[in-house]
Structure formats: C-alpha cells, structure tokens
Rosetta silent file (secondary structure, phi, psi, omega in degrees, C-alpha in Angstrom):
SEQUENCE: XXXXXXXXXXXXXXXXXXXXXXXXXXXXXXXXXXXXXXXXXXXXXXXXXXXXXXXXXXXXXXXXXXXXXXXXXXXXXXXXXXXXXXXXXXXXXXXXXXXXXXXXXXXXXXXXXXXXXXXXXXXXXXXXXXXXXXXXXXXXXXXXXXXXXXXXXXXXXXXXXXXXXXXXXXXXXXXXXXXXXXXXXXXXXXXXXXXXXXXXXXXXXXXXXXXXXXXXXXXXXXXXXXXXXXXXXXXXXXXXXXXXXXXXXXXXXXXXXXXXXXXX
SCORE:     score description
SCORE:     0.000 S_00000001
   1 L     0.000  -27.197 -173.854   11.037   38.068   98.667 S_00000001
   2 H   -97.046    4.616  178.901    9.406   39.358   95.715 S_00000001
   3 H   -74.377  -45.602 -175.857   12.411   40.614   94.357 S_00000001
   4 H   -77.726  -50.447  168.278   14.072   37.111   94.263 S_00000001
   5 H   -10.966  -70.749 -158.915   10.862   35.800   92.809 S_00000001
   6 H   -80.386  -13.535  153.850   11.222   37.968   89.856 S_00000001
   7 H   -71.937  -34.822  143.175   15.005   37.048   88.991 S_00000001
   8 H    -6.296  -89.132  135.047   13.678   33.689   89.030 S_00000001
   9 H   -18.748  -92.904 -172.806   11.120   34.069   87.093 S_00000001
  10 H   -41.668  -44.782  155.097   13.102   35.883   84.720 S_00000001
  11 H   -25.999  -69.348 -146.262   16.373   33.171   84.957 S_00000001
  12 H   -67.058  -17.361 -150.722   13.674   30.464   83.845 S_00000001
  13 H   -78.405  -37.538 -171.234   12.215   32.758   81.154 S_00000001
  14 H   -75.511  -45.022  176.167   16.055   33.368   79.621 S_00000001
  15 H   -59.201  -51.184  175.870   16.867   29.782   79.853 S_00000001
  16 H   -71.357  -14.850 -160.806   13.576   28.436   78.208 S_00000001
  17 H   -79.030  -19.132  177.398   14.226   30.770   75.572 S_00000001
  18 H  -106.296    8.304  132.690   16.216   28.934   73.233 S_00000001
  19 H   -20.112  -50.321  160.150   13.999   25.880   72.881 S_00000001
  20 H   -98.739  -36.915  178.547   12.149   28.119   70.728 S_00000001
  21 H   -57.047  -47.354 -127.105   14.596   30.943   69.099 S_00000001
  22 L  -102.235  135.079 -170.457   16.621   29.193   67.123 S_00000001
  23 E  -118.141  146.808  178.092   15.991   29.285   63.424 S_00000001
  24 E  -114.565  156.183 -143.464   16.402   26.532   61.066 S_00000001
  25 E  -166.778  152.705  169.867   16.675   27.592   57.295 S_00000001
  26 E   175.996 -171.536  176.885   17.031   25.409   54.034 S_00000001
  27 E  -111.386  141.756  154.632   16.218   24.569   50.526 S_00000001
  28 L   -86.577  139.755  149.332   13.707   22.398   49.020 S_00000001
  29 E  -144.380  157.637  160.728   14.440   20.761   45.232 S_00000001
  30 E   -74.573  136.472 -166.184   13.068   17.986   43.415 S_00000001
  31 L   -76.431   12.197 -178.856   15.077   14.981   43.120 S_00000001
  32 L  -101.212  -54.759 -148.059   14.633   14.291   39.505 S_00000001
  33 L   -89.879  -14.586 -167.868   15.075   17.880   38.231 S_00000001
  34 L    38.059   46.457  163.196   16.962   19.309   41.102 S_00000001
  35 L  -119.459  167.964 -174.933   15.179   22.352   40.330 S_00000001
  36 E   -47.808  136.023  167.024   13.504   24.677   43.500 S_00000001
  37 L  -103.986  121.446  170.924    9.994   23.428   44.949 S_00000001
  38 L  -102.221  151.569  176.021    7.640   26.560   46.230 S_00000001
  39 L   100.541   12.864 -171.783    4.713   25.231   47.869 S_00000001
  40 L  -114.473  139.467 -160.621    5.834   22.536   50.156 S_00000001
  41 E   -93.727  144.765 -176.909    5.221   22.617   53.362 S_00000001
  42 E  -145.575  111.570  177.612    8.159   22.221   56.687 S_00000001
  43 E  -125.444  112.296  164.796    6.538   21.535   60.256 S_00000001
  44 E   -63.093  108.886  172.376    8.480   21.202   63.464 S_00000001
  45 L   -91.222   15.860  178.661    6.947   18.432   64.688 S_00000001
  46 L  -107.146  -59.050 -170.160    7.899   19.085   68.383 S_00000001
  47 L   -60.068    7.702 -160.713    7.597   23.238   68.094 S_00000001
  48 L    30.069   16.440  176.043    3.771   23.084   65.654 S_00000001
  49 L   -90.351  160.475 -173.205    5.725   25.898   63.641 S_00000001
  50 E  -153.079  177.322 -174.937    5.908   25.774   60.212 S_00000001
  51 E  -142.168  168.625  148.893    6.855   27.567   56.590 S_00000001
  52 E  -112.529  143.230  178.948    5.502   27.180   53.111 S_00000001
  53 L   -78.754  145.469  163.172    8.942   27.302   50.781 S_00000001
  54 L   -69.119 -143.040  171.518    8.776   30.384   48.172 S_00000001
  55 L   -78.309  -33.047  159.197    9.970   29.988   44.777 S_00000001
  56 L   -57.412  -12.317  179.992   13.227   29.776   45.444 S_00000001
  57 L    92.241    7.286 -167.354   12.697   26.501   47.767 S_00000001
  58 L   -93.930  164.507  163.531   13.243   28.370   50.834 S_00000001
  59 L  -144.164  140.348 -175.864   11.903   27.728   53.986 S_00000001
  60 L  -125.676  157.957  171.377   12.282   29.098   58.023 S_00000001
  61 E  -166.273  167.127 -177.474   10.830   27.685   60.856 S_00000001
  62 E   -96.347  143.660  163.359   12.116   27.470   64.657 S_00000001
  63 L  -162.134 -168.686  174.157   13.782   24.571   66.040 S_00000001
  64 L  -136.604  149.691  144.829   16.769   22.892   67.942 S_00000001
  65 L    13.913  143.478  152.213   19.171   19.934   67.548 S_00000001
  66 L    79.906  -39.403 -170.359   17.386   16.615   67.680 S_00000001
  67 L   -71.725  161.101 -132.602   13.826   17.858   66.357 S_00000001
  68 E  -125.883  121.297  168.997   12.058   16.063   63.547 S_00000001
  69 E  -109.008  139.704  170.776   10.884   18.296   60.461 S_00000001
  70 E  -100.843  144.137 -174.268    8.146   16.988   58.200 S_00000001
  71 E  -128.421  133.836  167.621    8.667   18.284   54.295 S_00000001
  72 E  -139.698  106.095  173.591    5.497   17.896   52.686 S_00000001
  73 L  -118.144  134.752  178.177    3.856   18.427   48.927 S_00000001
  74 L   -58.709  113.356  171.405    0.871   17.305   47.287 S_00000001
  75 L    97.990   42.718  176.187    1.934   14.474   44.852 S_00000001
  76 E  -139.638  158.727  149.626    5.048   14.079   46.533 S_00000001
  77 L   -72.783  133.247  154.841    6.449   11.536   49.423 S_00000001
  78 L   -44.185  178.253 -174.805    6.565   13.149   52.588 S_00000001
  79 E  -178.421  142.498 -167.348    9.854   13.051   54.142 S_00000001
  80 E  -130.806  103.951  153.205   10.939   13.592   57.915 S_00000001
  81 E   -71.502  135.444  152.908   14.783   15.608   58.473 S_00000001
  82 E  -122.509  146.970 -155.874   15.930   15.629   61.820 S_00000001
  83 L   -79.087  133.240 -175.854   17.732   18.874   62.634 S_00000001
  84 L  -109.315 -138.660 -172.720   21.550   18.682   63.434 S_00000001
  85 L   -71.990  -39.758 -175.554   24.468   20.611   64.123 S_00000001
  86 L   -97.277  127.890 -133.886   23.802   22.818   61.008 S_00000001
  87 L  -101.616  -60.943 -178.631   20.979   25.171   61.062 S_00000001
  88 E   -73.080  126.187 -176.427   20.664   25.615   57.231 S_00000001
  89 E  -131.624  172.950  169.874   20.150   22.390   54.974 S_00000001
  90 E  -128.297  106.517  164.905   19.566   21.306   51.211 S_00000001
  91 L  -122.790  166.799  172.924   17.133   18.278   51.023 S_00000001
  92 L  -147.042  156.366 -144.426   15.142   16.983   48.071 S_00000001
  93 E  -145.992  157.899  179.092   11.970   15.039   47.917 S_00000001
  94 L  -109.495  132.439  174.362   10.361   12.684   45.113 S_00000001
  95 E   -36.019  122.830  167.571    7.471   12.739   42.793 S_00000001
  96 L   -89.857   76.521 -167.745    4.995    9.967   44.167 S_00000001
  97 L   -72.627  -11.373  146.243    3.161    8.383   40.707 S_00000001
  98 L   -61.126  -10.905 -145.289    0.646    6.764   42.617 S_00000001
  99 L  -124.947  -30.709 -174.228   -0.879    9.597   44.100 S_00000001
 100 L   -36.193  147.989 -174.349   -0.394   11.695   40.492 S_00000001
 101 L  -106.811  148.045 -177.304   -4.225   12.630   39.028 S_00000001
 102 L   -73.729 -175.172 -172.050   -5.077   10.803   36.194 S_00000001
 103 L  -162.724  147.214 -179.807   -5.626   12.337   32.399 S_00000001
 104 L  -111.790  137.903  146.491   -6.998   11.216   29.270 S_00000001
 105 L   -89.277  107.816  173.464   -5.712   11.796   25.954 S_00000001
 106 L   -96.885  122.197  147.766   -7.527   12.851   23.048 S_00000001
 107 L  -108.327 -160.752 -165.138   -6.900   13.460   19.461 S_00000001
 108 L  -101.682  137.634 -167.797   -8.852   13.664   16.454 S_00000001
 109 L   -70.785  150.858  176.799   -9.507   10.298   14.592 S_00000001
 110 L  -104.714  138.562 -166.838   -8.188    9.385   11.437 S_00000001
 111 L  -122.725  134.938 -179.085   -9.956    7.394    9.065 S_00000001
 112 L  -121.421  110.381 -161.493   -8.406    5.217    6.649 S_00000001
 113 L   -88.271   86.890  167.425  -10.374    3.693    3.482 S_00000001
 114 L   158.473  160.394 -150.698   -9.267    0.574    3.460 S_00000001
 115 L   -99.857  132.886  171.261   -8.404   -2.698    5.683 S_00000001
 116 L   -86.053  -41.451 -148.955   -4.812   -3.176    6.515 S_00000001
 117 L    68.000 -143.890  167.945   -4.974   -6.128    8.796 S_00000001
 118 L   -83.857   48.044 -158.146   -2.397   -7.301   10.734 S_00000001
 119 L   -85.727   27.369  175.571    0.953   -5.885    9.291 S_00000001
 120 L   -98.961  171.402 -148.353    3.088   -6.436   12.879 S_00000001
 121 L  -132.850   -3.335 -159.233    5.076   -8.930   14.074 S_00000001
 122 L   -96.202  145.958 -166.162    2.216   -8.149   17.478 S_00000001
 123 L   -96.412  137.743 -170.868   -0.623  -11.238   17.437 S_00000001
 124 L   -39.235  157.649 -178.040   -4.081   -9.812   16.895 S_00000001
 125 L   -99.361  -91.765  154.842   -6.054   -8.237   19.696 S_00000001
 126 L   174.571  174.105  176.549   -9.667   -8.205   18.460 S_00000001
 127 L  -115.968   46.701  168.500  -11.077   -5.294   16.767 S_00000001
 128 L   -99.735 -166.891 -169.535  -13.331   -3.538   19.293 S_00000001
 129 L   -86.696  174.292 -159.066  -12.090   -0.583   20.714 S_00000001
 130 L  -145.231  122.256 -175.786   -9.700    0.019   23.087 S_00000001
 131 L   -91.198 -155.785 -168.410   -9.104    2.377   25.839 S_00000001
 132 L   -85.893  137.166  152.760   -6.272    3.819   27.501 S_00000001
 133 L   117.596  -25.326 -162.307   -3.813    1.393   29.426 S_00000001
 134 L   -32.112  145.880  171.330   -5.445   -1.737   28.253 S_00000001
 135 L  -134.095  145.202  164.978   -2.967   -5.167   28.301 S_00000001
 136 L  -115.902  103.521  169.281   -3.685   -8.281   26.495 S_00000001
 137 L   -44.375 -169.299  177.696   -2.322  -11.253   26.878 S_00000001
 138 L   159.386 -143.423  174.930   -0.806  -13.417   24.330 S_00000001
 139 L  -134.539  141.508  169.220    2.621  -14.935   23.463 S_00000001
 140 L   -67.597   12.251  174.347    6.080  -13.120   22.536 S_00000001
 141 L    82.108  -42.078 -162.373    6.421  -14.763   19.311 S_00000001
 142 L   -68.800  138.444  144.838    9.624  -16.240   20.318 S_00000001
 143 L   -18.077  108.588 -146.199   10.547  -20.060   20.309 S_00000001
 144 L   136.947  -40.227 -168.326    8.939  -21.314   23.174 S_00000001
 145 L    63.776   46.045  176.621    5.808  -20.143   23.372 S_00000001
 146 L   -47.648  130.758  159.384    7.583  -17.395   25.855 S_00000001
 147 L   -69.349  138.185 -146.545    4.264  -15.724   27.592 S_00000001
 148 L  -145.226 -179.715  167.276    3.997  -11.783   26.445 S_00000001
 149 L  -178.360  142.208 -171.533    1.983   -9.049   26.417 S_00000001
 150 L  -124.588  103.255 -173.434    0.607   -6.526   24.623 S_00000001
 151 L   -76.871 -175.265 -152.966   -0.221   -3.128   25.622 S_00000001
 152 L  -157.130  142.344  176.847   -2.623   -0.730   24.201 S_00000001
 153 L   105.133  164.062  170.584   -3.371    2.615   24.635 S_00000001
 154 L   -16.202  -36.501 -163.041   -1.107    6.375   25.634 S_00000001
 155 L   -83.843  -71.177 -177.816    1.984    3.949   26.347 S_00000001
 156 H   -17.149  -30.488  179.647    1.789    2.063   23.289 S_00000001
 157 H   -62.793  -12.866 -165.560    1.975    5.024   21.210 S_00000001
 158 H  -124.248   43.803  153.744    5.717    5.474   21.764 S_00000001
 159 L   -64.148  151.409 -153.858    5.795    1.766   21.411 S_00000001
 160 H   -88.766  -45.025 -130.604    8.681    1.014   18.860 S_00000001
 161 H   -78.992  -43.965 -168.531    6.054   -1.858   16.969 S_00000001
 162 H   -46.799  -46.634 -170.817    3.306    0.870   16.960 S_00000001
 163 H   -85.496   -4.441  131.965    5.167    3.669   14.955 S_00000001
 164 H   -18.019  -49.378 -172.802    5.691    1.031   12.269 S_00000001
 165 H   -89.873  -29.594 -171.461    2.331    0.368   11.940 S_00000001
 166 H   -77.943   -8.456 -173.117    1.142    4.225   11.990 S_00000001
 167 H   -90.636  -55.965 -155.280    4.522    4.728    9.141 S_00000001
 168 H   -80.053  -55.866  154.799    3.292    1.652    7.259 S_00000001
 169 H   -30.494  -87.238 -153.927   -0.825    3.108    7.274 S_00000001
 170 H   -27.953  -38.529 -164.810    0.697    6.240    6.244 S_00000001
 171 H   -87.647  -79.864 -179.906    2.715    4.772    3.104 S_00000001
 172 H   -31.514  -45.570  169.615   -0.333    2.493    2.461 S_00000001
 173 L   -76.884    5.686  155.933   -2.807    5.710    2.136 S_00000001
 174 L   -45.420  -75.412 -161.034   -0.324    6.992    0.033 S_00000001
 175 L   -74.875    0.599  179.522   -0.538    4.421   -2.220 S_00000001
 176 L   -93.048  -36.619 -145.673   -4.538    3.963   -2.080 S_00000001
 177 L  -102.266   24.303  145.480   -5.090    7.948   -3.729 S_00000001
 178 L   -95.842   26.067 -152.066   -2.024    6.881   -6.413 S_00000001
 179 H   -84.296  -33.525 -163.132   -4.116    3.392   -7.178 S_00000001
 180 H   -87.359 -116.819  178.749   -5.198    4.803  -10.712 S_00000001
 181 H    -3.140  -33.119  169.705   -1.675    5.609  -11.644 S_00000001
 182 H   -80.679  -28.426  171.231   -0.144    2.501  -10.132 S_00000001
 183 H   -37.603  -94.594  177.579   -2.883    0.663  -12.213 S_00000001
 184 H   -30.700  -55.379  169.824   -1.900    2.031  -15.552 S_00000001
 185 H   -37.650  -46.840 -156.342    1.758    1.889  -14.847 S_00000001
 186 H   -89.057  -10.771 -175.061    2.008   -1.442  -13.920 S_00000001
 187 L   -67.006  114.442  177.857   -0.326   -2.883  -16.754 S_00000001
 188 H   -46.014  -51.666 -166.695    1.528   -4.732  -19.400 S_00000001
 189 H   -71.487  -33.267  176.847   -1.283   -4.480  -22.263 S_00000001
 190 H   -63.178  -67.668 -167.072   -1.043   -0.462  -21.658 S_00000001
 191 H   -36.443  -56.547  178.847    2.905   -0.583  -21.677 S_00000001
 192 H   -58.356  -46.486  167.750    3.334   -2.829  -24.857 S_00000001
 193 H   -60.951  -23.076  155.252    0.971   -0.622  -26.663 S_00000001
 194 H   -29.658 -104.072  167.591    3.014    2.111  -25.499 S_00000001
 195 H   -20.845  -42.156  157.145    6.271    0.702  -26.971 S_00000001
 196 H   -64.214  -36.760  168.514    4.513    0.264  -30.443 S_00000001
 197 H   -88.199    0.202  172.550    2.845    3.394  -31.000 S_00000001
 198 H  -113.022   10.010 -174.302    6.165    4.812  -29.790 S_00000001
 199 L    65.873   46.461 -173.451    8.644    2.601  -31.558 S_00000001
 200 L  -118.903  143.516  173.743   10.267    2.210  -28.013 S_00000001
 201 L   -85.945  155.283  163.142   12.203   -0.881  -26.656 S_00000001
 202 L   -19.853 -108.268 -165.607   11.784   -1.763  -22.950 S_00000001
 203 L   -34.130  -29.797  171.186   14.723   -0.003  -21.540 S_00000001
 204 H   -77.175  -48.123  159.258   13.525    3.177  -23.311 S_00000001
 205 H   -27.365  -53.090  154.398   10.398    3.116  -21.922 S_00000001
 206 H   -31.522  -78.461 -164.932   11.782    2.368  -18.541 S_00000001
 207 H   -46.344  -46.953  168.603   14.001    5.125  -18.862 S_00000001
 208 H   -80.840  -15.159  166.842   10.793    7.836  -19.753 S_00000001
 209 H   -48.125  -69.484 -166.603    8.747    6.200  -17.240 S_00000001
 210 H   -45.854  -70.090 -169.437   11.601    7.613  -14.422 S_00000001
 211 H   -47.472  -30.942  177.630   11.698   11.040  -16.275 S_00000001
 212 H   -65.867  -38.274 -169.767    7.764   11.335  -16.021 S_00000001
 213 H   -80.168  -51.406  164.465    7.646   10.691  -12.785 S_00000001
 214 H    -4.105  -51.524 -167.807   10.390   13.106  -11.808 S_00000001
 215 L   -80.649 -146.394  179.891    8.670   16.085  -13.602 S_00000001
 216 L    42.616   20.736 -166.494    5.635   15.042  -11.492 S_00000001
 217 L   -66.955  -40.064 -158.208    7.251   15.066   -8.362 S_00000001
 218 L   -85.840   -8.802 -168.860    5.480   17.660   -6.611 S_00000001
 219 L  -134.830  -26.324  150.824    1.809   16.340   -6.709 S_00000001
 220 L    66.274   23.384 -173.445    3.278   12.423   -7.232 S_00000001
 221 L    74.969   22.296 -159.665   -0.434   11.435   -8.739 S_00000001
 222 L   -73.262   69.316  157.938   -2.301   11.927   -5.652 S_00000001
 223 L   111.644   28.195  174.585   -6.118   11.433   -6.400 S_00000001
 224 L  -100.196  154.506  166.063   -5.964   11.598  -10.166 S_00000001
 225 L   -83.616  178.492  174.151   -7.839    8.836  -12.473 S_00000001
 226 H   -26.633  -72.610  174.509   -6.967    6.732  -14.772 S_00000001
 227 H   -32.256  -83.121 -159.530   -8.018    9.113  -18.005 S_00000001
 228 H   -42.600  -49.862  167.226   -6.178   11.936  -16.571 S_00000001
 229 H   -50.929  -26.053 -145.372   -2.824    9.890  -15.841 S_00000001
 230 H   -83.160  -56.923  169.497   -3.251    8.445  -19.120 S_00000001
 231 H   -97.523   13.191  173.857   -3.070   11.515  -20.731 S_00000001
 232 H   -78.110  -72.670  168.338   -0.294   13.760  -18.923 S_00000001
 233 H    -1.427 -104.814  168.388    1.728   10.193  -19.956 S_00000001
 234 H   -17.255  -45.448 -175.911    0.896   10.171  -23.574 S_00000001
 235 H   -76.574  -37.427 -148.031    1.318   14.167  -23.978 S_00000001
 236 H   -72.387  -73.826  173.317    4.982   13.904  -21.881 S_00000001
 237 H   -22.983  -43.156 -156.773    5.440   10.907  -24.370 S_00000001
 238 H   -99.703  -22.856 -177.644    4.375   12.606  -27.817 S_00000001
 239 H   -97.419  -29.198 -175.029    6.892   15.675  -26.898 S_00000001
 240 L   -84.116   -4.549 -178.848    9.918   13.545  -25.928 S_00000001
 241 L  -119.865   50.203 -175.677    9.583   11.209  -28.809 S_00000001
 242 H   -84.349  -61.924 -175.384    8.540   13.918  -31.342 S_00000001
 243 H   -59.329  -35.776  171.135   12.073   13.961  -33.165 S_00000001
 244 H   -55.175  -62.630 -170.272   12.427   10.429  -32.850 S_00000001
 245 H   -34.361  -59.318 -170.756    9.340    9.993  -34.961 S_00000001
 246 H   -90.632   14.189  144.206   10.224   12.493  -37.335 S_00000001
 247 H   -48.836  -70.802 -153.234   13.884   10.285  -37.886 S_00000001
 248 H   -66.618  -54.257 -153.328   11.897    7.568  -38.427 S_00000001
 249 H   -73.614  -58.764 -173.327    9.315    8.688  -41.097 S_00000001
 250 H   -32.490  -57.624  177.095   12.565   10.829  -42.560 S_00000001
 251 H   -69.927  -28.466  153.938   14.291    7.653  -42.749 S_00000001
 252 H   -43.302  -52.822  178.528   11.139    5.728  -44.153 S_00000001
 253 H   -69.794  -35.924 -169.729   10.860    8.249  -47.126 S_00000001
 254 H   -68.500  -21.598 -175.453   14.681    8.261  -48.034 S_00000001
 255 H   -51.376  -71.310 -171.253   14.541    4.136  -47.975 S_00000001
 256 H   -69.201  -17.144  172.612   11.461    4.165  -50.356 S_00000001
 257 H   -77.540   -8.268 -177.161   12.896    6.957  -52.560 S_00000001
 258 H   -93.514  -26.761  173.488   16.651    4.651  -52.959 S_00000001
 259 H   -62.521  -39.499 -171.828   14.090    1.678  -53.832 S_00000001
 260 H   -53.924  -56.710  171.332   12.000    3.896  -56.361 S_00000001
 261 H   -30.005  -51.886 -168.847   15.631    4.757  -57.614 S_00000001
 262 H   -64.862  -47.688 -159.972   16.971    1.270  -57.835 S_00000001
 263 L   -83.277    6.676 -179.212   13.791   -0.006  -59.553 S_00000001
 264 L   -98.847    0.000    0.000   14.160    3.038  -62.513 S_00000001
C-alpha cells in the first residue's frame, strides 16, 4: 500500500511540475528610443516570481500560457503582457510625464543698460518677475479679438517670438557701447565740417566713411568716446587725403604764379 502511495505521490509531483518550470524570456525597450531598459521590473502575477531586466533589457521569470506579466519602471506606465504560445517576447513601455520629477533651470542674469520696451508682436505682461511655466492671458493679435496666450518661462525660451527679442537685445547692446561713434557719424554739423576742411563732396566722404569702418572691423567702436572716435577719423582722414591736399595747394601756387605772369 505504501508503495502505490508513493507512485502517486510522485505522478502528482511530475504533473504539477510544469505549472512552474517553464521559463518565459524577453526584451524590454523604450517606445520612443527603442533603445534597451535595465531596471524594470517583470512579475508573474499568478506564479509571485519575478526578474529585474539587465542592460541589455533582458528579463526571465517562470510562467505558462494564459498568465498575466506586470512590466514595471519608475516614471514609466506599467503595462500587463499575457503570456502566449511563444515563450520569448519583445515589448516596449512609455515614458509617463506626469509622474517625471520636476527641475528648475538656472542661468546667470544678464543685465542690460537700457529700457527696450515692448519690441514683439506679444502684448505686454507686466514687469514683475516671472517664474517658470507661467501663462498669461491676453489676445492673439489677430482680427477678431481671437483669445491667446502667452507663456513664460523654460518653454518660452525656444519660443520662436522669444529668440527675436533675446537677437534684437543683443543687436540693441551692440549699439548702446557704439553710441559715441554712432553720435559723431551721424551728426551733420561734424560731417559738413569734415567735407570743408577736407575739400570733399558728399559721395567722397561717404565713400571714406565705408573704408574707415572696414579697417576698424575688428573692435567695430565698442566702448570708445566721442574724442577718441573723433580722432582715429580725422588721422585715417589726414593720411588718405594727404596727396589730395598737396594737388590742391600745387595747383593753387601754379594758378597764382600764371596770374603773377599775366599781370607782368
């Protein structure tokens, strides 16, 4: 009796056995990047067994037909396979951006001396400060009175209206440390005295204006005064118009020496 007992026994033990042997095998990847996920966790939820994937994505854990594996990663949706006909799979799982930990960005402020205003097509905000994500209401400018909105903050930066306005600062402090130089240039009563003490018409003038700036290319007047523009001008001036000058007075003496002539 105790014999059959223990084939019995032994039947049920061989029979029960492959409820549990059977290995199930796969891959993990991410579904944006398709590249391998290590770290994610795969639990037989009828067997409790389970894997962490390596680097490679892999993962083994026992199962059979019909049972339901949970794939799990922090900052990811979950996901539930149920196990078929093939023992080995490829699945891929998604990034979850609600669950993602937030971050701040900092860099180091820029100061700019002087007030730009509003130079956007975007309708003022107000001018306290503003953190990251902030939205403002408004209008979209269009015909209509469409209702809009305008954010502020990390997104905004790759905003198309934004790198306008940081291109457009940029040009403007340009143009604040050349403000001496733009002065002088643009001043009429300097220019015409120019033209007199150099015998030069307008278009010549023009024309040495361009060449001055040209040689000056490399430093473009950047935080010089007035004086100091005044006189790189004036020396650049006194060497390209040397020979005209001495034309002129050449031609001045032979004039009064054919009059001196005439009148003996």
């Amino acid at each position: 009796m105790n014999k059959h007992l223990s084939i019995l026994s032994l039947f049920l033990a061989i029979n029960s056995f492959p409820v549990f042997g059977q290995v199930v095998t796969g891959n993990i990847i991410d579904g944006l990047d398709k590249n391998f996920l290590d770290k994610v966790w795969v639990i037989n939820l009828q067997t409790k067994d389970s894997s962490l994937t390596n680097e490679r994505g892999y993962f083994r854990v026992f199962g059979n037909k019909g049972d339901s594996l949970l794939i799990s990663r922090n900052y990811y949706i979950p996901k539930t396979v149920i196990v078929g006909e093939d023992k080995h799979f490829l699945t891929e799982i998604y990034l979850d951006a609600r669950t993602l930990p937030r971050f701040d960005l900092y860099s180091e402020r820029t100061s700019i001396p002087f007030n730009l205003g509003n130079m956007s097509n975007l309708r003022p905000i107000s001018n306290r400060s503003s953190g990251p994500g902030k939205i403002y209401g408004g209008t979209s400018e269009q015909n209509g009175m469409m209702p809009g909105l305008t954010l502020d903050g990390p997104i905004s930066y790759f905003m198309r209206s934004e790198r306008q306005k940081r291109e457009y600062a940029r040009k403007m402090a340009i143009k604040e440390r050349q403000k001496d130089y733009l002065d002088l240039i643009q001043s009429d009563s300097i220019m015409q005295t120019l033209k007199i003490e150099y015998n030069l018409t307008e278009r010549d003038l023009d024309d040495l204006i361009v060449e001055f700036n040209l040689q000056n290319l490399d430093h473009q007047f950047l935080d010089l005064n007035s004086e100091k523009v005044y006189e790189m001008l004036t020396d650049f001036l006194n060497q390209r118009t040397k020979y005209r000058k001495e034309d002129i007075q050449n031609e001045h003496i032979k004039s009064q020496d054919f009059r001196k002539r005439r009148g003996n």
